[in-house]
N, CA, C and O atoms as a GROMACS GRO file, in nm:
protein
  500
    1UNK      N    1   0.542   1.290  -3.074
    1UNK     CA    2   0.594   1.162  -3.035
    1UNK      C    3   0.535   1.124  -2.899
    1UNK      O    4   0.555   1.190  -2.797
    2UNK      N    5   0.448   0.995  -2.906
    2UNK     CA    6   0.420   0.978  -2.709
    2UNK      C    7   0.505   0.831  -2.711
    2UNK      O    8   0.566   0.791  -2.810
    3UNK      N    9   0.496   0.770  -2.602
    3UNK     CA   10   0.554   0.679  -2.543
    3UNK      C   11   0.411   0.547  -2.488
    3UNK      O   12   0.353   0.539  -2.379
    4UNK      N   13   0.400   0.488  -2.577
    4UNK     CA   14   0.268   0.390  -2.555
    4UNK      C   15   0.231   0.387  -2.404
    4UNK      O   16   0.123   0.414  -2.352
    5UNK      N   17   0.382   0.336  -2.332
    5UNK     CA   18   0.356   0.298  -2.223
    5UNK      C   19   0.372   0.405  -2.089
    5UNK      O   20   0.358   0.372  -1.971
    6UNK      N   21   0.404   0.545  -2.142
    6UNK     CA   22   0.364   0.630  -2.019
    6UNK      C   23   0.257   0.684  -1.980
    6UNK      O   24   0.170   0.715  -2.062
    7UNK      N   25   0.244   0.708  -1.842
    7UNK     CA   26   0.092   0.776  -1.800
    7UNK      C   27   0.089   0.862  -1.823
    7UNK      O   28  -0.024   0.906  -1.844
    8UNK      N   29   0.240   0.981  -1.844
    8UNK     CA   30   0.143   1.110  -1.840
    8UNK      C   31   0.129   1.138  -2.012
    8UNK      O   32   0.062   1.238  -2.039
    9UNK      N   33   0.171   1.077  -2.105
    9UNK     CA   34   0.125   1.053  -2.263
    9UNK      C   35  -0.002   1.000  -2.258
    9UNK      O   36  -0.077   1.001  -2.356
   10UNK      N   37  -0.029   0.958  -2.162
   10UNK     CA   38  -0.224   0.893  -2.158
   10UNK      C   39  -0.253   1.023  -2.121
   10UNK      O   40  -0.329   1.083  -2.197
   11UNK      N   41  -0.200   1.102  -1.990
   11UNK     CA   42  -0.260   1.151  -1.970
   11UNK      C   43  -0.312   1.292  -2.061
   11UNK      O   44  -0.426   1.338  -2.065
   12UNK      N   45  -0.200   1.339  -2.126
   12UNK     CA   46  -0.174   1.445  -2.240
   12UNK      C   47  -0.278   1.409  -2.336
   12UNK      O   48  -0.359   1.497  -2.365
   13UNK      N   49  -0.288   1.291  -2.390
   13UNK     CA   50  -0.364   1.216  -2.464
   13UNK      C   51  -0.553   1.260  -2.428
   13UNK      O   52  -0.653   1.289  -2.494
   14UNK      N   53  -0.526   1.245  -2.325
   14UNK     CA   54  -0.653   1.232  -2.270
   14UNK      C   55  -0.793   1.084  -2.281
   14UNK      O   56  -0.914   1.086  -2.301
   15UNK      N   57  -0.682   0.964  -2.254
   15UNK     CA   58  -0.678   0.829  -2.218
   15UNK      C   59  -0.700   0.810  -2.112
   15UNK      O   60  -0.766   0.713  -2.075
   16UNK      N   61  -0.632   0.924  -2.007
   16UNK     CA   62  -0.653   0.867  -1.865
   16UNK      C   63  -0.723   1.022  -1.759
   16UNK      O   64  -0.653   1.117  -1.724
   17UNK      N   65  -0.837   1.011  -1.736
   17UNK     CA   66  -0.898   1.143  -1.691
   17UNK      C   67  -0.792   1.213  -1.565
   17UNK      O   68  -0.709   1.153  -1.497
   18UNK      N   69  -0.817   1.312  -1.562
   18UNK     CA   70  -0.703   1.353  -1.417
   18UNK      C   71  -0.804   1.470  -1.437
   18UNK      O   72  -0.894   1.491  -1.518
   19UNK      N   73  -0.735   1.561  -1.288
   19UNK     CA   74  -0.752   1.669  -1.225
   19UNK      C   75  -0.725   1.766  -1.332
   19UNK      O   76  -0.611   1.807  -1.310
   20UNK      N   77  -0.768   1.820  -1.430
   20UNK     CA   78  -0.736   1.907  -1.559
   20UNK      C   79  -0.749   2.075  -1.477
   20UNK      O   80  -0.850   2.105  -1.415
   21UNK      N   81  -0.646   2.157  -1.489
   21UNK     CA   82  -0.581   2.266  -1.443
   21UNK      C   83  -0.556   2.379  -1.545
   21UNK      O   84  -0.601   2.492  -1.524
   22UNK      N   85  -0.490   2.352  -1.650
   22UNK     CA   86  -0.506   2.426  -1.809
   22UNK      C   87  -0.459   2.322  -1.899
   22UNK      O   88  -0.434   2.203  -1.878
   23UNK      N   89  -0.452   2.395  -2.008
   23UNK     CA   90  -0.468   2.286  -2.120
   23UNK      C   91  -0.446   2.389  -2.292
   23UNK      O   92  -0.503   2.486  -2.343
   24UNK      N   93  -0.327   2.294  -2.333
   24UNK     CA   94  -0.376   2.395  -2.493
   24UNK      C   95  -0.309   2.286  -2.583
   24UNK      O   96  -0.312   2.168  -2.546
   25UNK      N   97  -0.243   2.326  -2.715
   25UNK     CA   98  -0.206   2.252  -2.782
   25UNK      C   99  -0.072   2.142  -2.754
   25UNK      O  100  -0.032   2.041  -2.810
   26UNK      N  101  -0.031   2.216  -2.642
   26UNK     CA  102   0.164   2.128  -2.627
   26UNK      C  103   0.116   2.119  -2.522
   26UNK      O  104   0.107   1.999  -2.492
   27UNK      N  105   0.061   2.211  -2.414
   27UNK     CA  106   0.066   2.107  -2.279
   27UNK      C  107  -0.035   2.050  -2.206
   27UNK      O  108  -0.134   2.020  -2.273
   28UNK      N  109  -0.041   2.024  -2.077
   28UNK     CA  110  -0.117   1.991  -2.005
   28UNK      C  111  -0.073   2.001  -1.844
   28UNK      O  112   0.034   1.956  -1.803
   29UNK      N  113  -0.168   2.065  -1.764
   29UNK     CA  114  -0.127   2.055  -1.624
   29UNK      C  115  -0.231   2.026  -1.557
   29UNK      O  116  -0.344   2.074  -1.572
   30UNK      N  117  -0.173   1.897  -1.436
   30UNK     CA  118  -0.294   1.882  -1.364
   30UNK      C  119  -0.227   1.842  -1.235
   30UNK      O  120  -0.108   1.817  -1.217
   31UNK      N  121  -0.333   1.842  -1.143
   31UNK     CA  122  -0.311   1.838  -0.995
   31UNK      C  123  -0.243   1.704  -0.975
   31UNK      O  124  -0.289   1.602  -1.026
   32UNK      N  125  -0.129   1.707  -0.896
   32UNK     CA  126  -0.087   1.634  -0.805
   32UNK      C  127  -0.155   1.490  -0.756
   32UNK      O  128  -0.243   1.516  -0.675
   33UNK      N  129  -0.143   1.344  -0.778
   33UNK     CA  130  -0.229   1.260  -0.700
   33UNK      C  131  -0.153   1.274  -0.583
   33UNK      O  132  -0.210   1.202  -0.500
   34UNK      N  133  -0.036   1.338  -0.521
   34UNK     CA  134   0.046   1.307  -0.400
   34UNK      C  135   0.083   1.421  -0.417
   34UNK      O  136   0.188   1.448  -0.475
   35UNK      N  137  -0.018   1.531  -0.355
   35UNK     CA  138   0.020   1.715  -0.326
   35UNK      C  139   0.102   1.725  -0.202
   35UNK      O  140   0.056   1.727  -0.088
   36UNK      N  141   0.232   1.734  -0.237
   36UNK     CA  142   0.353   1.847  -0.107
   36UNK      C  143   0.320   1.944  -0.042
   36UNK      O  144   0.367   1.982   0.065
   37UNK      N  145   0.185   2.020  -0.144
   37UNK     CA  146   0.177   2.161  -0.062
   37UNK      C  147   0.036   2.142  -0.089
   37UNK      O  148  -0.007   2.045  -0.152
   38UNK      N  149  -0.063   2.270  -0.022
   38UNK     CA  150  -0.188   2.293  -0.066
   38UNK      C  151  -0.234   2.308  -0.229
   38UNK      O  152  -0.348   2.288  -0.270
   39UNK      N  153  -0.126   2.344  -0.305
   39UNK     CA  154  -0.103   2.358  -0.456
   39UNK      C  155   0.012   2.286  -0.530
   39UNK      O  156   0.121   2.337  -0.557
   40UNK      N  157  -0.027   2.158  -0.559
   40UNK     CA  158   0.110   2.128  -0.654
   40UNK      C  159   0.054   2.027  -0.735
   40UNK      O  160   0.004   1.916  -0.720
   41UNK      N  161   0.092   2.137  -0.867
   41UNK     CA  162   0.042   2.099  -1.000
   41UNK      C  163   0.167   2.047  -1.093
   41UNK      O  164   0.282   2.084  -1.071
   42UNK      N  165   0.135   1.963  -1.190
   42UNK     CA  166   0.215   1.947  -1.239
   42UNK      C  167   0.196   1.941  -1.405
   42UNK      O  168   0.106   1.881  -1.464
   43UNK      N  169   0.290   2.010  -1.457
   43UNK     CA  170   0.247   2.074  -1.585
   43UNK      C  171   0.395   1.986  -1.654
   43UNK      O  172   0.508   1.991  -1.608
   44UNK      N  173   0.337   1.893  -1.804
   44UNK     CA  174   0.397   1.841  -1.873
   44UNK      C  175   0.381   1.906  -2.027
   44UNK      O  176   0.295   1.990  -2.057
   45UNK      N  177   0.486   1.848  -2.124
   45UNK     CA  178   0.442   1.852  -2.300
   45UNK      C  179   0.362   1.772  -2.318
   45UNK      O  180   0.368   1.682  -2.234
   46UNK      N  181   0.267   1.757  -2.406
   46UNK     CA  182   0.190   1.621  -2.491
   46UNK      C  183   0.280   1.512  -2.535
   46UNK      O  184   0.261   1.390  -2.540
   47UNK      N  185   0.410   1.605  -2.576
   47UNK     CA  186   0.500   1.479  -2.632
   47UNK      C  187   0.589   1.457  -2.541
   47UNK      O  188   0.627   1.519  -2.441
   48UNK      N  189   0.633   1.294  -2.621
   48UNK     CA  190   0.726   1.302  -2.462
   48UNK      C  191   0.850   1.298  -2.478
   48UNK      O  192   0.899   1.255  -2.583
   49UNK      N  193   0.935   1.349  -2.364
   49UNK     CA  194   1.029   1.352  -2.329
   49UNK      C  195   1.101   1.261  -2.233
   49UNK      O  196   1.010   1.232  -2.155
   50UNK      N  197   1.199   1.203  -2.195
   50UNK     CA  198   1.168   1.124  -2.062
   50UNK      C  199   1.249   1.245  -1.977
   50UNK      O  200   1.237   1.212  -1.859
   51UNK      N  201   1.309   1.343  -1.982
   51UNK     CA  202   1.350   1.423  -1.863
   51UNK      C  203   1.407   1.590  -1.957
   51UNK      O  204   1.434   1.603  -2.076
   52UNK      N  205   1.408   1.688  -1.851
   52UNK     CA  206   1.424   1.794  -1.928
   52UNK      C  207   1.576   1.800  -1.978
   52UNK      O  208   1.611   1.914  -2.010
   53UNK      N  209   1.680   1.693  -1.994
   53UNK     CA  210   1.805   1.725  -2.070
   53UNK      C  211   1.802   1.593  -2.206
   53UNK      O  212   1.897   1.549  -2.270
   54UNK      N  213   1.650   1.556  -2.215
   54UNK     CA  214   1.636   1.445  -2.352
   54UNK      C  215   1.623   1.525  -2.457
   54UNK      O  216   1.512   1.511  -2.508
   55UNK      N  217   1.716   1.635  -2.530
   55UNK     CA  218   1.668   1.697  -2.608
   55UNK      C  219   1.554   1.762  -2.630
   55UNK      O  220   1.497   1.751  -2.739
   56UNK      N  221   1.508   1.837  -2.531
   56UNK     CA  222   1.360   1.923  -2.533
   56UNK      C  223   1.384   2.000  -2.615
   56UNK      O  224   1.475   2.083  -2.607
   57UNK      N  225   1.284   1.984  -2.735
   57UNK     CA  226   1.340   2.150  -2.794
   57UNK      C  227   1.285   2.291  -2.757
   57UNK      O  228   1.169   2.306  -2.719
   58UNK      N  229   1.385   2.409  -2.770
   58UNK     CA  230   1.330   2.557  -2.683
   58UNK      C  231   1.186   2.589  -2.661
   58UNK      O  232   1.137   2.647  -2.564
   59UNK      N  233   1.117   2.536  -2.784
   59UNK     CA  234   0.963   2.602  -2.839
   59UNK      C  235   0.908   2.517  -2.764
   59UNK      O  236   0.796   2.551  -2.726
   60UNK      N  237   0.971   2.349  -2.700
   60UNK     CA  238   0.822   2.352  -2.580
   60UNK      C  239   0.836   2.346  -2.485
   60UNK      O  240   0.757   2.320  -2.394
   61UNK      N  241   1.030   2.390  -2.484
   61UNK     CA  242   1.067   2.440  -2.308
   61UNK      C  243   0.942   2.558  -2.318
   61UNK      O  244   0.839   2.569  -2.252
   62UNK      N  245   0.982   2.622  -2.402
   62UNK     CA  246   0.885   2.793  -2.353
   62UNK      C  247   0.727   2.762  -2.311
   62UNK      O  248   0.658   2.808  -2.220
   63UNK      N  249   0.697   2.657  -2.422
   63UNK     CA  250   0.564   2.609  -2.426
   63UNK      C  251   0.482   2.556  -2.255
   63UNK      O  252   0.368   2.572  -2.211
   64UNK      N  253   0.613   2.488  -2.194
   64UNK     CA  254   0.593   2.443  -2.074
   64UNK      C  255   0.607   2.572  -1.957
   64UNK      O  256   0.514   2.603  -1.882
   65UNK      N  257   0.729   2.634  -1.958
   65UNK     CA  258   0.717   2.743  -1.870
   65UNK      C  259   0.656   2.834  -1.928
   65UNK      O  260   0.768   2.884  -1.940
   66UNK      N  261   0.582   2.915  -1.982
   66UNK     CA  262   0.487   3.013  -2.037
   66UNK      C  263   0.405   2.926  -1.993
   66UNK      O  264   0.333   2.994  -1.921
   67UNK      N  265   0.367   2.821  -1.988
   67UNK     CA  266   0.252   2.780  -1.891
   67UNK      C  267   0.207   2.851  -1.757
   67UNK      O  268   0.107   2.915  -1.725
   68UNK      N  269   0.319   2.814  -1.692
   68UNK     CA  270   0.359   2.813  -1.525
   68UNK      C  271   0.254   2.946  -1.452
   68UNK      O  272   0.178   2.948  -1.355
   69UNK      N  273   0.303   3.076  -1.579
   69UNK     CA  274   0.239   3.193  -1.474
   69UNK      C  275   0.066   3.166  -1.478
   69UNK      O  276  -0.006   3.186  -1.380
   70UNK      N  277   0.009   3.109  -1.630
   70UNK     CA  278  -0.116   3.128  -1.638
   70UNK      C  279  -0.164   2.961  -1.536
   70UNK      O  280  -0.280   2.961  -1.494
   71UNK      N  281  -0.079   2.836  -1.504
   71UNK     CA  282  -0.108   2.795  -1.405
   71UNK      C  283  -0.150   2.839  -1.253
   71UNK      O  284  -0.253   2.808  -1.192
   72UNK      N  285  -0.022   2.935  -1.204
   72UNK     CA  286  -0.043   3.005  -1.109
   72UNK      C  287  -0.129   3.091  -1.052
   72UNK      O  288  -0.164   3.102  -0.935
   73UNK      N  289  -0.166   3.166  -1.177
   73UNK     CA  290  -0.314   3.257  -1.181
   73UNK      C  291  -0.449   3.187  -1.185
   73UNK      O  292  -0.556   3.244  -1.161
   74UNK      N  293  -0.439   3.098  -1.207
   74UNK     CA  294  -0.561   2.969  -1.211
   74UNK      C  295  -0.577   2.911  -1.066
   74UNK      O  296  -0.687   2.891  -1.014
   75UNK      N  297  -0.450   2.885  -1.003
   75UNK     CA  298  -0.434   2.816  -0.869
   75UNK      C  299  -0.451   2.927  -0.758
   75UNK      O  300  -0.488   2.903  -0.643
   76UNK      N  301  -0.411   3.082  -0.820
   76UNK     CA  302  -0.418   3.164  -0.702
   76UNK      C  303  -0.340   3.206  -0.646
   76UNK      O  304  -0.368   3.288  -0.558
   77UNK      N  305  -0.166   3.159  -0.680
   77UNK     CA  306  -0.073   3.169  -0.616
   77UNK      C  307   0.030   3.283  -0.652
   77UNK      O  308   0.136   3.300  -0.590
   78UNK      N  309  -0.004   3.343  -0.736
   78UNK     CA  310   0.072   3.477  -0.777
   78UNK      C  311   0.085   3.568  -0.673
   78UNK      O  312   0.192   3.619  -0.639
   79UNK      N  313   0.008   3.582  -0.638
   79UNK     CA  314   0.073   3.700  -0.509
   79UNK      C  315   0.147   3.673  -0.382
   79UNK      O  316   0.230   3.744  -0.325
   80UNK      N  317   0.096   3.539  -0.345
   80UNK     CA  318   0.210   3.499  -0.239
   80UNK      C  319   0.348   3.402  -0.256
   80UNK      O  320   0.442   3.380  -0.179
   81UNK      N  321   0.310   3.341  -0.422
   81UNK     CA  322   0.400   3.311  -0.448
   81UNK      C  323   0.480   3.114  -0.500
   81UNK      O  324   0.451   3.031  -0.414
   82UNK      N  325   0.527   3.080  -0.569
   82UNK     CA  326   0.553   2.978  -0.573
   82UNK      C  327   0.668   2.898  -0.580
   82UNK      O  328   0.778   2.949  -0.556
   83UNK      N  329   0.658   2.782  -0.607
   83UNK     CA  330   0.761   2.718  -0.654
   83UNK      C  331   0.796   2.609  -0.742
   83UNK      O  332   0.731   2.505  -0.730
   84UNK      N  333   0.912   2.617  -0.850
   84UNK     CA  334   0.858   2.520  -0.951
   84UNK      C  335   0.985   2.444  -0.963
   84UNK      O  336   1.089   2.508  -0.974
   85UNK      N  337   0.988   2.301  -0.962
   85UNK     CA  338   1.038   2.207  -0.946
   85UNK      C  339   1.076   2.111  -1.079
   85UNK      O  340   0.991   2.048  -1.143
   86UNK      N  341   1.207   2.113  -1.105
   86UNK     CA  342   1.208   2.018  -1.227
   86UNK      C  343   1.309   1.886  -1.166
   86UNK      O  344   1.424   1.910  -1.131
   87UNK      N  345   1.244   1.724  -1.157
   87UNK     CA  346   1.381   1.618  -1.129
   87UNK      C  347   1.370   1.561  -1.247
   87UNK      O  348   1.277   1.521  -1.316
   88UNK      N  349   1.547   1.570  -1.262
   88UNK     CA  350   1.560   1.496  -1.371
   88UNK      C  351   1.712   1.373  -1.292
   88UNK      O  352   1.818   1.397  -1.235
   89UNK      N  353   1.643   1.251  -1.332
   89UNK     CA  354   1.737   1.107  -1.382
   89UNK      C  355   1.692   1.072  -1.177
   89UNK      O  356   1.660   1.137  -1.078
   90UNK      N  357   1.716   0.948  -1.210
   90UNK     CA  358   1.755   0.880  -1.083
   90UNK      C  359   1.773   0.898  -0.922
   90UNK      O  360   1.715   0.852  -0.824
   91UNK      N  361   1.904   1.006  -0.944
   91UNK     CA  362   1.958   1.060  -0.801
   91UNK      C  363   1.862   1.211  -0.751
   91UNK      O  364   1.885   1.265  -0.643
   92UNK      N  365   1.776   1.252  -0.830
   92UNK     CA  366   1.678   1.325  -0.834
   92UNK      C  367   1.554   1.321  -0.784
   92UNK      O  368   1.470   1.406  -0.755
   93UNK      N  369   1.564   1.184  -0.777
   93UNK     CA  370   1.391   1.115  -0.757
   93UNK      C  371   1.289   1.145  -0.814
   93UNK      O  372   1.187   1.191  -0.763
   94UNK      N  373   1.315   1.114  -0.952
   94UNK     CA  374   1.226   1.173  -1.091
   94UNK      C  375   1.171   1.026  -1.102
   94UNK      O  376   1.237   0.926  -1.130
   95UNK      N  377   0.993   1.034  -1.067
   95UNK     CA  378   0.921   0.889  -1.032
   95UNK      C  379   0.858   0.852  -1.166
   95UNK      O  380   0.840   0.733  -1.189
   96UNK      N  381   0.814   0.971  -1.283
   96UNK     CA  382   0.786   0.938  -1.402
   96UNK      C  383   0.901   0.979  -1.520
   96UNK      O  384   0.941   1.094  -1.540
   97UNK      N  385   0.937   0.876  -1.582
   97UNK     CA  386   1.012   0.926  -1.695
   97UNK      C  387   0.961   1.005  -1.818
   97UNK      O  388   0.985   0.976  -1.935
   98UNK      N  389   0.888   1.109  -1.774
   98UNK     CA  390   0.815   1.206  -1.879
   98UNK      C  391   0.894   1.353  -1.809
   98UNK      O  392   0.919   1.368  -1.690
   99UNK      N  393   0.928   1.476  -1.947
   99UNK     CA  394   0.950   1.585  -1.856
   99UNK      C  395   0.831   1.628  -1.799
   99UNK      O  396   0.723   1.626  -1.858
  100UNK      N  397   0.850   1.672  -1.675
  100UNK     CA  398   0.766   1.766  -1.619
  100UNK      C  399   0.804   1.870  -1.538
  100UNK      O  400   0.920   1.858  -1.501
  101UNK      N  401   0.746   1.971  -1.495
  101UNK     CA  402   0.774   2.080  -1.413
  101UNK      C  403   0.616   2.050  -1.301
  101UNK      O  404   0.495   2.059  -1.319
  102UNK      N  405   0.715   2.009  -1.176
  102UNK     CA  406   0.648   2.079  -1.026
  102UNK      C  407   0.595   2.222  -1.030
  102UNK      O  408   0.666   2.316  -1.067
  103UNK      N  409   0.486   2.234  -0.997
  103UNK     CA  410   0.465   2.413  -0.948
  103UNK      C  411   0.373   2.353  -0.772
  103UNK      O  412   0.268   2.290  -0.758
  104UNK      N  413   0.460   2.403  -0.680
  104UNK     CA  414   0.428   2.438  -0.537
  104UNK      C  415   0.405   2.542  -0.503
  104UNK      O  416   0.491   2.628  -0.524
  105UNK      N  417   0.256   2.587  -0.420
  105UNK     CA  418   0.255   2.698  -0.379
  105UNK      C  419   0.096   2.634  -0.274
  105UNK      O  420   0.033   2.529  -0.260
  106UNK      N  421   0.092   2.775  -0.223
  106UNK     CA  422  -0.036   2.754  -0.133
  106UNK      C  423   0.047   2.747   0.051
  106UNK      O  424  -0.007   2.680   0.139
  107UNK      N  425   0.130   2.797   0.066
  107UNK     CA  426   0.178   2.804   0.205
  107UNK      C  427   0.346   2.813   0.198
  107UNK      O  428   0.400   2.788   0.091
  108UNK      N  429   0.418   2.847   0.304
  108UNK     CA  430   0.551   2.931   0.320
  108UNK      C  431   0.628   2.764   0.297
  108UNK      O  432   0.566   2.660   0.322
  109UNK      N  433   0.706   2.766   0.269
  109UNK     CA  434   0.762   2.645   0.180
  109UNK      C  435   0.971   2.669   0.259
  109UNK      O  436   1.023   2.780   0.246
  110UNK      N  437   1.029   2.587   0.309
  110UNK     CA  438   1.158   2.616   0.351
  110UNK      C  439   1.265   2.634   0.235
  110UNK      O  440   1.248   2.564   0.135
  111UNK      N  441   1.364   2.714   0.237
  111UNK     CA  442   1.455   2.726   0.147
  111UNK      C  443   1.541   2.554   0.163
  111UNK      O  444   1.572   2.483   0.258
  112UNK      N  445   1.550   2.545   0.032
  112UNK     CA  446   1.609   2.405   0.019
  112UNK      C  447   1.731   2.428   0.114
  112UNK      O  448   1.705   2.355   0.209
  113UNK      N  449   1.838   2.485   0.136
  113UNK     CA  450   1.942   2.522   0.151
  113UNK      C  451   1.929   2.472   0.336
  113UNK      O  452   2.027   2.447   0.405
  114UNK      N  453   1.810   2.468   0.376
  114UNK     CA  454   1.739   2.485   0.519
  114UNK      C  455   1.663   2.332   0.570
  114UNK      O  456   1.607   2.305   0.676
  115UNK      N  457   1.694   2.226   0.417
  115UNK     CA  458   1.635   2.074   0.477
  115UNK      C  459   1.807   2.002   0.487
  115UNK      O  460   1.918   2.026   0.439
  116UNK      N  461   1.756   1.921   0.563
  116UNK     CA  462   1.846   1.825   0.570
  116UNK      C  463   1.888   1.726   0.450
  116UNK      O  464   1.807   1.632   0.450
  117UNK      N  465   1.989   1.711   0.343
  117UNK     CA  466   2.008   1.684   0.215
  117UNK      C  467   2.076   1.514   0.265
  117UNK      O  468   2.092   1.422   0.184
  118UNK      N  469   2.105   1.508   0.399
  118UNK     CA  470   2.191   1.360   0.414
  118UNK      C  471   2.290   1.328   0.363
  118UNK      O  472   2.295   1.369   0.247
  119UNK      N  473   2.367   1.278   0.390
  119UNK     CA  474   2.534   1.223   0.401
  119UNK      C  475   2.557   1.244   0.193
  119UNK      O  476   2.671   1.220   0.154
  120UNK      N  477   2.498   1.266   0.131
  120UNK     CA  478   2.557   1.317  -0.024
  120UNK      C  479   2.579   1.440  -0.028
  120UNK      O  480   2.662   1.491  -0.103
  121UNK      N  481   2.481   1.526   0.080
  121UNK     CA  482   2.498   1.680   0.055
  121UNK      C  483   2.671   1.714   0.065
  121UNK      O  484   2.758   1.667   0.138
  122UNK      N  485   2.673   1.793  -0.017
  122UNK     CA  486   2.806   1.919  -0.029
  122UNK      C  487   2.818   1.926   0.166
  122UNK      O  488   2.929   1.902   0.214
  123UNK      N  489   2.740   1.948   0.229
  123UNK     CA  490   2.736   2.038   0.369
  123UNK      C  491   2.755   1.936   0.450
  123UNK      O  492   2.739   1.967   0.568
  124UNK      N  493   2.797   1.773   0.425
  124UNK     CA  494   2.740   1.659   0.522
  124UNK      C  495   2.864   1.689   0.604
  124UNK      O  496   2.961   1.744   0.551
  125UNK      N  497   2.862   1.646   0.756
  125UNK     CA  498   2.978   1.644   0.812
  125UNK      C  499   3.085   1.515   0.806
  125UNK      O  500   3.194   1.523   0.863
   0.00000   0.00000   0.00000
């Protein structure tokens, strides 16, 4: 199933060229146009989803994370380490309505717990 009008279904498609990272039958990961870290890739399904609670089914949750390590080993970041990022809906700041998974790595990264979350956080005073 793609979505005519999303980019990263072009991009899965291979309609719209990008930064290609790995690649097989369900997914696709490619670099970041707006990298957070020295490494942040972002690895989607071919089909789409608009977020990871639209009914993904297990076989391409796995499909997507069984990605992640052979991403990481491609990028280099296995030994020091990463981080992988899923927003889903609105209050998330999920900018494409396709699932995807963030992978950050390439430098020491702060524990979320350690940014400032602003007056919604649980912790606001």
């Amino acid at each position: 199933m793609k979505d005519p009008n999303c980019i990263f279904c072009k991009i899965g498609a291979g309609e719209i060229p990008t930064s290609k990272v790995y690649e097989d039958e369900w997914v696709i990961a490619f670099d970041d146009m707006e990298p957070l870290m020295p490494v942040h890739v972002l690895i989607i399904p071919k089909d789409h989803y608009a977020n990871v609670g639209d009914n993904v089914p297990e076989e391409i949750l796995g499909k997507v994370f069984g990605a992640v390590r052979k991403v990481a080993d491609i990028k280099g970041v296995t030994e020091g380490g990463y981080r992988l990022l899923v927003n889903t809906g609105e209050d998330a700041s999920q900018s494409v309505q396709h699932f995807h998974v963030h992978l950050l790595g390439g430098g020491l990264m702060p524990r979320p717990n350690d940014q400032d979350w602003g007056a919604a956080a649980s912790n606001a005073q």
